[in-house]
Backbone as a chain_set.jsonl record, in Angstrom:
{"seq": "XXXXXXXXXXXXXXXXXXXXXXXXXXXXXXXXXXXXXXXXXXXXXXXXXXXXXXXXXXXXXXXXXXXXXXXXXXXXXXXXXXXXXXXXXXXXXXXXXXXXXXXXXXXXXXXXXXXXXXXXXXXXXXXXXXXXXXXXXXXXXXXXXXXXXXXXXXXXXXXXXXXXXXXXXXXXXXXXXXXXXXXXXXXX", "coords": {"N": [[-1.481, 54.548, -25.527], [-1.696, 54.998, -22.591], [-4.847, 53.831, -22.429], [-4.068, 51.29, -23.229], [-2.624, 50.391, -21.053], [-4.169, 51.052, -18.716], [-6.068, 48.708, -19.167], [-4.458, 46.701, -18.888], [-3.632, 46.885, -16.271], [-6.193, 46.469, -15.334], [-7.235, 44.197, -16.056], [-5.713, 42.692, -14.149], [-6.504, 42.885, -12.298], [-8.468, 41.519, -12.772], [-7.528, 39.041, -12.816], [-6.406, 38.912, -10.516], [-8.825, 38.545, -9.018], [-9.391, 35.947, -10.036], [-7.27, 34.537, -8.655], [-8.064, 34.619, -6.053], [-10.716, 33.814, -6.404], [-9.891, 30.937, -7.163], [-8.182, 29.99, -4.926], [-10.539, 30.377, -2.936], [-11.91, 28.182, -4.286], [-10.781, 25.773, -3.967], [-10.68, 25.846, -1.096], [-12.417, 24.416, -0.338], [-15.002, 25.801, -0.741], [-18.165, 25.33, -2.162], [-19.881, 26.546, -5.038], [-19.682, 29.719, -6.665], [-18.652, 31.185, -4.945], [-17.051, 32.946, -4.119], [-17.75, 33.912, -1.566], [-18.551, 36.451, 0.15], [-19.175, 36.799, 2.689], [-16.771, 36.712, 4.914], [-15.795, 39.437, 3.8], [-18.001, 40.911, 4.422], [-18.385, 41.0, 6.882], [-16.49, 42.379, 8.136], [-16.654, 45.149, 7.251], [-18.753, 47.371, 6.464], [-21.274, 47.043, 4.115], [-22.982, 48.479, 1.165], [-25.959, 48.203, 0.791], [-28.474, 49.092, -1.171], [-31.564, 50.813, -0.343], [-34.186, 48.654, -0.032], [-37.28, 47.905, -2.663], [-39.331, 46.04, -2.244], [-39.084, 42.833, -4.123], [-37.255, 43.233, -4.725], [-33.673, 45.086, -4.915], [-32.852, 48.062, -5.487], [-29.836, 49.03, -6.951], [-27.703, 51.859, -6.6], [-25.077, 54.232, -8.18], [-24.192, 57.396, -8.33], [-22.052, 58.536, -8.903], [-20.795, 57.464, -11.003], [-22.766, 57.218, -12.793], [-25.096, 55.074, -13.592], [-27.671, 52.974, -12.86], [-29.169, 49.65, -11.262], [-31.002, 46.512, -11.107], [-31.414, 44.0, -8.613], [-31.913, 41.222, -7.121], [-33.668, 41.119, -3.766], [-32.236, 39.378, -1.942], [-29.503, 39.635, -2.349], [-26.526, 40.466, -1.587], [-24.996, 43.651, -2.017], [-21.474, 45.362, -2.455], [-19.122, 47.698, -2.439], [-16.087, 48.44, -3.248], [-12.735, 50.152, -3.534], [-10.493, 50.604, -5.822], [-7.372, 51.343, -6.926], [-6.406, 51.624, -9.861], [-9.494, 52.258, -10.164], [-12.765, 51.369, -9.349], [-14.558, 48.409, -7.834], [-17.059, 46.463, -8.013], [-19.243, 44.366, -6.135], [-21.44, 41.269, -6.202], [-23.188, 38.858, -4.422], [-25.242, 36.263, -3.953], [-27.74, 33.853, -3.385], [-28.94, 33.204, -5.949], [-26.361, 33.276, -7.61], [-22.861, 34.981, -7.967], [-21.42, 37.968, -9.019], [-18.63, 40.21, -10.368], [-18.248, 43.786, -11.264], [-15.935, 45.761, -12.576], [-14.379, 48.974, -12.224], [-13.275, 51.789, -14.485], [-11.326, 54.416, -15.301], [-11.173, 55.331, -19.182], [-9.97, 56.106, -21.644], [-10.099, 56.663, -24.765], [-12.205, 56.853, -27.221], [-15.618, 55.121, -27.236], [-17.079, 52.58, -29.589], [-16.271, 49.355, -27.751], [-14.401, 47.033, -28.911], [-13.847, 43.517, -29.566], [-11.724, 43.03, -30.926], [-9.988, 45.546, -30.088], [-9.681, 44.767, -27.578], [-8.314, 42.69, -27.416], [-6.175, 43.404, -28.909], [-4.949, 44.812, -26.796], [-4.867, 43.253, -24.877], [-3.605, 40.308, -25.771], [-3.127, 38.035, -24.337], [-5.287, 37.094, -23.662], [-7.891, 34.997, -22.4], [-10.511, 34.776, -24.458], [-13.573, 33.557, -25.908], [-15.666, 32.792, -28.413], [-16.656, 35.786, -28.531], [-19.253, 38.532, -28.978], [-20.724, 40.96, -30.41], [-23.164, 42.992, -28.354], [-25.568, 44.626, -26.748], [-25.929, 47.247, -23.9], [-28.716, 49.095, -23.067], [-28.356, 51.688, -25.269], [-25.899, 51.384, -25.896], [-22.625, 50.178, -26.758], [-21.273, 47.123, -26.475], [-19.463, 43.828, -25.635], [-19.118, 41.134, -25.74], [-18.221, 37.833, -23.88], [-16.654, 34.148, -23.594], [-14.542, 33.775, -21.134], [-11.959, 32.778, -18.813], [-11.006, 32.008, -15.586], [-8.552, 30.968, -14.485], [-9.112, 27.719, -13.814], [-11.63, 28.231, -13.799], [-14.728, 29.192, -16.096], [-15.473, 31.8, -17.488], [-18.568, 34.178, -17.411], [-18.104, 37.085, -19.621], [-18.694, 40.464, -20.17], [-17.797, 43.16, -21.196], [-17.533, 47.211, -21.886], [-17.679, 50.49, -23.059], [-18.241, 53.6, -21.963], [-19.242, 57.123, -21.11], [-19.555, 57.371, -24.911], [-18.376, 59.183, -25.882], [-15.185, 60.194, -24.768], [-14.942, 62.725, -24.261], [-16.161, 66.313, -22.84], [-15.506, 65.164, -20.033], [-14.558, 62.556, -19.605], [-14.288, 59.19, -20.003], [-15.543, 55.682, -18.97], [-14.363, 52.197, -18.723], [-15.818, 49.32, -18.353], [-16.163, 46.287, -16.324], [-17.787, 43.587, -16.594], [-18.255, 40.084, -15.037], [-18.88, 37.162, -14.162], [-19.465, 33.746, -12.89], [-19.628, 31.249, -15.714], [-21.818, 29.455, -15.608], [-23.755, 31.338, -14.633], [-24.482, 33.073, -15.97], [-27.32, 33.237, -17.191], [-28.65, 34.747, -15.563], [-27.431, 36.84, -14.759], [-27.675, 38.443, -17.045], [-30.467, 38.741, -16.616], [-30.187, 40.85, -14.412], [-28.927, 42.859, -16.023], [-30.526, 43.381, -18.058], [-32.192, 45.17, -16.613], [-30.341, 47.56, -16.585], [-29.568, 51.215, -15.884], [-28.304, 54.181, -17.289], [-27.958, 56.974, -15.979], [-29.363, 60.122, -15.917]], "CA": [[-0.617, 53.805, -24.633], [-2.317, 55.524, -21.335], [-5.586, 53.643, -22.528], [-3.099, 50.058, -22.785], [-2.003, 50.361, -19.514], [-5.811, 50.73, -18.256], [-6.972, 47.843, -20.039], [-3.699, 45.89, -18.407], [-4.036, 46.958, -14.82], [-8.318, 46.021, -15.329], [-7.065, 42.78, -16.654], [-4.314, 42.229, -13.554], [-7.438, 42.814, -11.464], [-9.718, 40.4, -12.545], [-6.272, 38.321, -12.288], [-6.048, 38.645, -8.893], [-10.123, 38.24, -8.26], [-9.593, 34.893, -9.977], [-6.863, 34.057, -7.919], [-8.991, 33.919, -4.897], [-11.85, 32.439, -6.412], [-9.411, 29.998, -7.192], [-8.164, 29.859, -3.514], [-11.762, 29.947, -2.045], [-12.553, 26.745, -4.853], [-9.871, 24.913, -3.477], [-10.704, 26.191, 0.358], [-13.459, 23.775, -0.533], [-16.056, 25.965, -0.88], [-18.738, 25.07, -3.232], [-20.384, 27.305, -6.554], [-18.236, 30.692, -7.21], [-18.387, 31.216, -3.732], [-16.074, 34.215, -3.388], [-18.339, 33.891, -0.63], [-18.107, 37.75, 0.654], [-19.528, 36.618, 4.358], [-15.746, 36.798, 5.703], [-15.51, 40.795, 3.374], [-19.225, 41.571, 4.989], [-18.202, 41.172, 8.619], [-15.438, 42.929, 8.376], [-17.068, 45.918, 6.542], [-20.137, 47.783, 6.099], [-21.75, 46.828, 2.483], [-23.43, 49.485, 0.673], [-26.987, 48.112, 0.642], [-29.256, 49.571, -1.601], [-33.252, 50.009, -0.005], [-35.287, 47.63, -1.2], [-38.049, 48.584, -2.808], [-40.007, 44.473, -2.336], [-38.448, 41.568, -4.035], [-35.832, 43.452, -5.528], [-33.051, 46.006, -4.317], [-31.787, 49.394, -6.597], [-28.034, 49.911, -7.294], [-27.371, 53.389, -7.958], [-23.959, 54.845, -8.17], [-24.452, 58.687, -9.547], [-20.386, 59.231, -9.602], [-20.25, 56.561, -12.699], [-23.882, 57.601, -13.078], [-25.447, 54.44, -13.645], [-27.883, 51.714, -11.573], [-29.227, 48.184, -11.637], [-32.061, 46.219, -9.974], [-31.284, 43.011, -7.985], [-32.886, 40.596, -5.755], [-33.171, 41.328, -2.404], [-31.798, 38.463, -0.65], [-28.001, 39.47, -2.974], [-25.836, 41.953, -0.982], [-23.841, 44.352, -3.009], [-20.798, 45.709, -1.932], [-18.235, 48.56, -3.276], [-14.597, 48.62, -3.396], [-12.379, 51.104, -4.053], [-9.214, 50.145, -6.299], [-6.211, 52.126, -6.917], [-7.664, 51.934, -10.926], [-11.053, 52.152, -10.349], [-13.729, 50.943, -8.538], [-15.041, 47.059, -7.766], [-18.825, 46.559, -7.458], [-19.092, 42.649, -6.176], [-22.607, 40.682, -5.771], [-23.414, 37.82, -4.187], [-26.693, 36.025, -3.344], [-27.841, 32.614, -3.796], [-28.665, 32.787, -7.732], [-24.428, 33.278, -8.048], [-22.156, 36.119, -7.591], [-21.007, 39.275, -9.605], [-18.256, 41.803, -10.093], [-17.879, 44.591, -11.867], [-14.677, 46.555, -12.348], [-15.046, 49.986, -13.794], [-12.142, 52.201, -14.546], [-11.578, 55.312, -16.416], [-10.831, 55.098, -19.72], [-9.565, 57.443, -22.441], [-10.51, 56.574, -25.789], [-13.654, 56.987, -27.545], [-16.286, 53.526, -27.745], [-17.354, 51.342, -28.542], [-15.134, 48.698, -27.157], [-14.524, 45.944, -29.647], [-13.337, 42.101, -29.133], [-10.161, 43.322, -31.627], [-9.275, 46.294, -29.478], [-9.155, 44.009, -26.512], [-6.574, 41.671, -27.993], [-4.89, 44.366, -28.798], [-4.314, 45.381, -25.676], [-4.555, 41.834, -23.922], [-3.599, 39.38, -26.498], [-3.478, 36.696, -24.061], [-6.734, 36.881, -22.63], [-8.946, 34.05, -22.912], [-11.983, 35.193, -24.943], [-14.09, 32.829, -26.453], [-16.546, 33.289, -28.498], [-16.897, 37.277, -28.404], [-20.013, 38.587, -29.689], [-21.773, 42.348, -30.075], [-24.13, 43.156, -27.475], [-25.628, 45.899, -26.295], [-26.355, 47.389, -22.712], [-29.707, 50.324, -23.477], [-28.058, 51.931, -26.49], [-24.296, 50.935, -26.011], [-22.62, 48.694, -27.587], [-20.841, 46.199, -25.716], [-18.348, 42.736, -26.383], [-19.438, 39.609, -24.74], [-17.21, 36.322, -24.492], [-16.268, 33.553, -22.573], [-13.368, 34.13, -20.516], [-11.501, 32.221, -17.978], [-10.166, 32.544, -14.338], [-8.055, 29.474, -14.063], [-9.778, 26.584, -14.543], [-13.399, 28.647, -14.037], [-15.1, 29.801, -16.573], [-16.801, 33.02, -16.794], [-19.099, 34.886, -18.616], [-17.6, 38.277, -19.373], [-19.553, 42.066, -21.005], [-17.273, 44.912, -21.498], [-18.366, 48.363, -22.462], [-16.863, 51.656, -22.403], [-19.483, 54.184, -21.412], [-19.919, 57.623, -22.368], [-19.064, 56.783, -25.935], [-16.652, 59.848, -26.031], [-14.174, 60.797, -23.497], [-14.423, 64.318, -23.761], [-15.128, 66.707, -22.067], [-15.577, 64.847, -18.695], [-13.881, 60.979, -19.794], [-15.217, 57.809, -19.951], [-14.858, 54.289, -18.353], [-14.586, 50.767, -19.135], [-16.572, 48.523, -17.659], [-15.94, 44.799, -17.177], [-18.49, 43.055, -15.489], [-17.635, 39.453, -14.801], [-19.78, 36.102, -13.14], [-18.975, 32.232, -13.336], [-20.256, 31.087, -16.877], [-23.444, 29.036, -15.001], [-24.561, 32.522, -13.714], [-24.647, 33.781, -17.354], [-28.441, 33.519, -17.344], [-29.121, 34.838, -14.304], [-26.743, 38.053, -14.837], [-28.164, 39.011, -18.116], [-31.85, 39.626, -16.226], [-29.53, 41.858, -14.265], [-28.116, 43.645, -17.025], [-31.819, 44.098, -18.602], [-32.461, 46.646, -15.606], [-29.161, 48.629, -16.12], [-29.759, 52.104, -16.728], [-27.441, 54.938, -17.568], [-28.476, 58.188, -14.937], [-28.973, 61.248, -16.968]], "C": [[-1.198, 53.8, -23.223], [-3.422, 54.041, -21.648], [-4.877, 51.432, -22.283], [-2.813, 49.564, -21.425], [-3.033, 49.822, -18.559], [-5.828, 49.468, -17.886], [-6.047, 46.669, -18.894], [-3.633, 45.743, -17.038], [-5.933, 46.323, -14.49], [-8.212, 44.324, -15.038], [-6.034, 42.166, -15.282], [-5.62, 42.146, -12.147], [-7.909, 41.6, -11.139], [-8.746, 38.978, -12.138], [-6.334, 37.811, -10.83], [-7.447, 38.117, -8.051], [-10.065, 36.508, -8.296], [-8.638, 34.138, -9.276], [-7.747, 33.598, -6.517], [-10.412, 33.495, -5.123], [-11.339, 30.844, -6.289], [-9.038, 29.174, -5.656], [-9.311, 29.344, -2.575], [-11.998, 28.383, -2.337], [-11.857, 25.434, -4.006], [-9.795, 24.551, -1.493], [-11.758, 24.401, 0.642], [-15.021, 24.141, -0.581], [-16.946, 25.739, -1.848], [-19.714, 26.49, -3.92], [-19.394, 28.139, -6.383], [-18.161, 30.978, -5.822], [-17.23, 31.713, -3.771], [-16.676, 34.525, -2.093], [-17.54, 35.056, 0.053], [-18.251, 37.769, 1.96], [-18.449, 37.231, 5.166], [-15.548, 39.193, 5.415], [-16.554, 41.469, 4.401], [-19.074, 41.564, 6.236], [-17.233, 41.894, 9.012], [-15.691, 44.693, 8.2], [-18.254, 46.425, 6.376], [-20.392, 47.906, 4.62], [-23.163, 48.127, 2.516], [-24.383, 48.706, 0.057], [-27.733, 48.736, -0.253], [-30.834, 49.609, -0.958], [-33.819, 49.127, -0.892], [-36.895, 47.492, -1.521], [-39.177, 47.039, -3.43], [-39.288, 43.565, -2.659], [-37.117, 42.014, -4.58], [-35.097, 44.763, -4.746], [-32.551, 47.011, -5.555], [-30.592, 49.322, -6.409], [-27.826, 50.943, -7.702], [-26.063, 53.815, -7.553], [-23.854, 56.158, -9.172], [-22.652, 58.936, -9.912], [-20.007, 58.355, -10.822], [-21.62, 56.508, -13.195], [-24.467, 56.063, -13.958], [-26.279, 53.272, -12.277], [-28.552, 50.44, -12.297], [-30.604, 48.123, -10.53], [-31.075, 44.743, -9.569], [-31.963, 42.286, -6.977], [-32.686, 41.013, -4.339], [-32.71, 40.55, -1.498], [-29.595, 38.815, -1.19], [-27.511, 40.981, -1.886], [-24.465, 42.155, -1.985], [-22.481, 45.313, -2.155], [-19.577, 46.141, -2.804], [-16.828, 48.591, -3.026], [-13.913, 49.021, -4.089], [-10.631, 50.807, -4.453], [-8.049, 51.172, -6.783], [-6.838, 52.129, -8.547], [-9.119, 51.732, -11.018], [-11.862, 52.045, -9.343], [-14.084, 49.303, -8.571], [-16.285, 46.919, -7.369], [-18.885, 44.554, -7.372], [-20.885, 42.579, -5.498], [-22.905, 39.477, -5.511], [-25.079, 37.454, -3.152], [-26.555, 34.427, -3.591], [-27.859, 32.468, -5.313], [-27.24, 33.042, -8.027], [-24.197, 34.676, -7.357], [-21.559, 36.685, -8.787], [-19.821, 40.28, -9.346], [-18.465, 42.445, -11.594], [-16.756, 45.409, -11.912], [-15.059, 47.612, -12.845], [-13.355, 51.028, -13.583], [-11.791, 53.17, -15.618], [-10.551, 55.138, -17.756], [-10.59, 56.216, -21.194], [-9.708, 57.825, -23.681], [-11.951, 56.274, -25.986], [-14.11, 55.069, -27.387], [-16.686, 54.147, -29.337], [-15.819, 50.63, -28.743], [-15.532, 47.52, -28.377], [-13.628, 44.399, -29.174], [-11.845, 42.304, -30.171], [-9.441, 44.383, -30.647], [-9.058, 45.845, -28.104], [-7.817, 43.259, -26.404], [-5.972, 42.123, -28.488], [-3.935, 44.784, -27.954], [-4.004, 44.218, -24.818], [-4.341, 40.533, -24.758], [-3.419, 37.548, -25.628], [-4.802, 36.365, -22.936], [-7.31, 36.216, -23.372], [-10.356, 34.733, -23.377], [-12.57, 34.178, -26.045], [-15.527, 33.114, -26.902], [-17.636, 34.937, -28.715], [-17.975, 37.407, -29.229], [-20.8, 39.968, -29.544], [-22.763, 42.19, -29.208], [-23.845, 44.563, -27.398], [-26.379, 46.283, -24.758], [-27.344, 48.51, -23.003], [-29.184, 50.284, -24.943], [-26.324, 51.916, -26.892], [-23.972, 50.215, -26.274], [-21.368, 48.197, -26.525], [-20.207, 44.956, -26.062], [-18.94, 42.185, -25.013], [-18.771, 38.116, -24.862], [-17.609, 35.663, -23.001], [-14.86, 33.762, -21.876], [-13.053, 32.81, -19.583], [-10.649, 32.785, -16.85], [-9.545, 31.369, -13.893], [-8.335, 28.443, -14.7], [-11.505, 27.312, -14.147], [-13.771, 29.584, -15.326], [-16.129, 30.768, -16.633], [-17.377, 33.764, -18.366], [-18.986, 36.301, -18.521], [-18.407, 39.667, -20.448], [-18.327, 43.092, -20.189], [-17.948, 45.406, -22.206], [-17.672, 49.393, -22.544], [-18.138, 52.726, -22.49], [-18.96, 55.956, -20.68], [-19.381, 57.071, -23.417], [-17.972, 58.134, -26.084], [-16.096, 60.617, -24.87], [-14.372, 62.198, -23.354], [-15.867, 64.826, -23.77], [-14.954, 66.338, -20.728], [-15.049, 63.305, -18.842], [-14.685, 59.842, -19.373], [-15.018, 56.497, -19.304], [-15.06, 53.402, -19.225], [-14.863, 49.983, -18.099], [-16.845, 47.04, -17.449], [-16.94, 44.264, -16.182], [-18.261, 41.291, -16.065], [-18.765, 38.298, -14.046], [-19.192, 34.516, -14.253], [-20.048, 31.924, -14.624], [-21.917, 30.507, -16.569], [-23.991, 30.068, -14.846], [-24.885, 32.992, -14.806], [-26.328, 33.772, -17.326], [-29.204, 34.51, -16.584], [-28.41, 36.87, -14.128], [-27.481, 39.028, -15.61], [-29.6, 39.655, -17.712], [-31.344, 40.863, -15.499], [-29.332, 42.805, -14.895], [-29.361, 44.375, -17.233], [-32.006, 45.627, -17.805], [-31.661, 47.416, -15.679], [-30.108, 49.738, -17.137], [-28.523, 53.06, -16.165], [-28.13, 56.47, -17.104], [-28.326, 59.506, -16.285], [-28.196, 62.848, -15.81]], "O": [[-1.232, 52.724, -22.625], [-2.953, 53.019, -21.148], [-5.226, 50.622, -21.424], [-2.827, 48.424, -20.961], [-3.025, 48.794, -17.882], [-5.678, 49.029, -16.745], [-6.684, 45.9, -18.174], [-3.576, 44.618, -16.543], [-6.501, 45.895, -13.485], [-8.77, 43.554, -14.256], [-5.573, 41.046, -15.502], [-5.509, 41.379, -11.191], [-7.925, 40.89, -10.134], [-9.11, 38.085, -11.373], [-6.314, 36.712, -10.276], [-7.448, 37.542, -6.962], [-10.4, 35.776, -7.365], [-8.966, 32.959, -9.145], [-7.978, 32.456, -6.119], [-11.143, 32.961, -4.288], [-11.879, 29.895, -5.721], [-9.475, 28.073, -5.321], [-9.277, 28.405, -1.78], [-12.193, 27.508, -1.492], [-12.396, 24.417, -3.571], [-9.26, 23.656, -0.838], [-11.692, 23.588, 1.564], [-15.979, 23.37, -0.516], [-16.353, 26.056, -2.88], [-20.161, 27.344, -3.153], [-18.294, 27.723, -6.022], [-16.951, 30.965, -5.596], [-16.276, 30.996, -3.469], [-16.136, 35.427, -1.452], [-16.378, 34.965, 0.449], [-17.607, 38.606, 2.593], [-18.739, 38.092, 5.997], [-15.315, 40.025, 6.292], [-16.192, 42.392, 5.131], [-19.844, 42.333, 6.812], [-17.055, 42.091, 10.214], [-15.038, 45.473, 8.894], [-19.013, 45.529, 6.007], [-19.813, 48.756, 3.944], [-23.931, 48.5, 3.403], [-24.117, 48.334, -1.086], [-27.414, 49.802, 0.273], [-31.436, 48.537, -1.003], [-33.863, 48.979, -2.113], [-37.663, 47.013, -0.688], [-39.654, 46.925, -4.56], [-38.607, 43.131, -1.73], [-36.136, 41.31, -4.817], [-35.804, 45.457, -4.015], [-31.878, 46.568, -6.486], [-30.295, 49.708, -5.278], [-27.727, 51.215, -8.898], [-25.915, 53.741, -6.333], [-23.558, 56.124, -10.366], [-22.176, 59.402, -10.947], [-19.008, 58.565, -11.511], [-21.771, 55.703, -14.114], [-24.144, 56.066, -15.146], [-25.781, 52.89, -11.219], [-28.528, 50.207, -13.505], [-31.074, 48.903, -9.701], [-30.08, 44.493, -10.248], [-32.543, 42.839, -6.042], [-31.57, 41.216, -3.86], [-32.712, 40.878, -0.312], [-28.649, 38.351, -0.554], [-28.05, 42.057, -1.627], [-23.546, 41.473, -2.439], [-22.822, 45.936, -1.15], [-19.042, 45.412, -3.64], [-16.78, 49.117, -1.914], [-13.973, 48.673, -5.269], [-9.724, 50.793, -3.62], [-8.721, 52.174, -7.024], [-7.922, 52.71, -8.576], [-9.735, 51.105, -11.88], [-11.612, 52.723, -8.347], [-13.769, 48.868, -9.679], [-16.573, 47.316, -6.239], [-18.645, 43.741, -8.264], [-21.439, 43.357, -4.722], [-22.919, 38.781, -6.526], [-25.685, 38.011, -2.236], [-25.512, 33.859, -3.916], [-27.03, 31.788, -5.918], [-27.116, 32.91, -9.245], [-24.905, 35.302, -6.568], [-21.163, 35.88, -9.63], [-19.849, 41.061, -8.395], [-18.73, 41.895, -12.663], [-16.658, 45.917, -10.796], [-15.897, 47.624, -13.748], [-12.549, 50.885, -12.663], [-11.93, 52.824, -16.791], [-9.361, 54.871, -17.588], [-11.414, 57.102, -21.423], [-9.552, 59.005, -23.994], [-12.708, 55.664, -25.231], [-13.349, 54.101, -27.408], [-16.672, 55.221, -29.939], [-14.805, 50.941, -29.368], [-16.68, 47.201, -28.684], [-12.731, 44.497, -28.337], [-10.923, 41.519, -29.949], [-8.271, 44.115, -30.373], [-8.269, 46.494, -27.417], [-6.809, 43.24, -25.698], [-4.929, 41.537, -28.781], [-2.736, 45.036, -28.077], [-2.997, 44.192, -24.11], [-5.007, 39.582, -24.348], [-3.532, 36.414, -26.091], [-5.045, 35.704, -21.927], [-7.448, 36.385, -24.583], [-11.165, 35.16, -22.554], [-11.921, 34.056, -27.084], [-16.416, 33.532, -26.16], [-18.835, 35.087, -28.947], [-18.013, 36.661, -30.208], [-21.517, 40.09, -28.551], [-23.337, 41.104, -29.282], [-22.911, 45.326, -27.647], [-27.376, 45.628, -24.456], [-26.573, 49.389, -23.388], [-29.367, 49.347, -25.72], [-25.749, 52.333, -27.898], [-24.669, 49.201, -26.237], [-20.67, 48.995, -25.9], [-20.419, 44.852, -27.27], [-19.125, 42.576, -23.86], [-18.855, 37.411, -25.868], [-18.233, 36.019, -22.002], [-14.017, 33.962, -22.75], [-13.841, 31.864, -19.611], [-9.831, 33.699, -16.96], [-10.009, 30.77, -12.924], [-7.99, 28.156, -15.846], [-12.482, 26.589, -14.341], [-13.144, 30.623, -15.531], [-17.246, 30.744, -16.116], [-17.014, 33.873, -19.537], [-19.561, 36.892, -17.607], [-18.524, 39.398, -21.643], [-18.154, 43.521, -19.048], [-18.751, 44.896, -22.987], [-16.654, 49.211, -21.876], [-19.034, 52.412, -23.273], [-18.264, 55.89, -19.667], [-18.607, 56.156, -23.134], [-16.799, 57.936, -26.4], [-16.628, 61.521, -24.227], [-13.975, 62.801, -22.357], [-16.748, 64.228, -24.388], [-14.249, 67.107, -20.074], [-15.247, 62.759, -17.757], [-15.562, 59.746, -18.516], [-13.809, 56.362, -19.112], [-15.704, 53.533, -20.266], [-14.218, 49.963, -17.051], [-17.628, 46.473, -18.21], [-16.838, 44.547, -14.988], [-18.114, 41.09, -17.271], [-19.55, 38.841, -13.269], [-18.817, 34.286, -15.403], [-21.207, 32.33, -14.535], [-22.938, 30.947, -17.097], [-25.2, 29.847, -14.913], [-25.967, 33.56, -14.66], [-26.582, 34.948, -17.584], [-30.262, 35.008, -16.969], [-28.924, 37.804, -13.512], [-27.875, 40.116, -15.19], [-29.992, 40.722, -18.186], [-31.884, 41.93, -15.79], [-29.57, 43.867, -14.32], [-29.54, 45.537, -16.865], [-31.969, 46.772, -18.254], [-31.852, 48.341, -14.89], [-30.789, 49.628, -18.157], [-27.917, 52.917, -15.102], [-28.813, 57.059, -17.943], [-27.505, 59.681, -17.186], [-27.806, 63.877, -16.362]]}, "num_chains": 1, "name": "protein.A"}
């Protein structure tokens, strides 16, 4: 039930992200343009060095990082469930939600719609992030469509618990994410 709840607050998130994509779309800004410019002036973004054309992501408290281009600025936010990791550059923009989670993986496209039976998922299909297994669909934020990878990560909660991991970009970006993804690694 705990693990329900999660899944429903994760899901009330991305809710609310696509509300203001929706907002921004309508602002008239053009591509996903959550355009963070207005978040980044307000805020100091958690840069990664950049080590030439590309920048590291590392976060050791969910012990995992990423590579990214260096022209994308990444930036962390801290949610009452979880955490928010958002990216934006010119090739598109990125979040991630992550959020602890209480049951063993892997995460399946049935135990989603279990818990969110009216979430748009289209398409769902095994993947894997290194050696994790992972659920990949199409989703929707309104009228945008996105291309969505959950995970839950360690594979068993105990004895230190595990998250779920939704990472999230407008369906166009889907190519462009996935070279992303390639670079994820899992910190030992």
């Amino acid at each position: 039930m705990m693990s329900r709840n999660k899944i429903i607050i994760g899901a009330l998130s991305l809710g609310i992200l696509a509300g203001g994509l929706l907002f921004f779309r309508s602002s008239e800004i053009s591509d996903l343009s959550f355009n963070l410019a207005n978040i980044f002036s307000s805020q100091d973004p958690k840069i990664p060095g950049d080590s030439g054309e590309f920048g590291v992501y590392s976060n050791p408290d969910y012990g995992f990082s990423f590579e990214y281009p260096a022209d994308m600025q990444i930036m962390e936010l801290d949610e009452v469930a979880g955490k928010i990791i958002l990216g934006e550059g010119p090739q598109g923009a990125f979040q991630i939600f992550i959020m602890p989670f209480d049951e063993p993986g892997p995460l399946t496209a049935e135990r989603i719609k279990k818990d969110l039976p009216n979430l748009t998922m289209k398409n769902p299909s095994p993947s894997k992030i290194n050696e994790v297994e992972a659920v990949s669909f199409i989703g929707s934020g309104g009228d945008i469509k996105t291309a969505e990878l959950w995970f839950v990560s360690p594979k068993d909660p105990y004895p230190h618990g595990n998250y779920l991991y939704q990472f999230t970009t407008k369906l166009e970006n889907a190519n462009f994410i996935e070279e992303i993804m390639e670079t994820w690694k899992f910190l030992q």
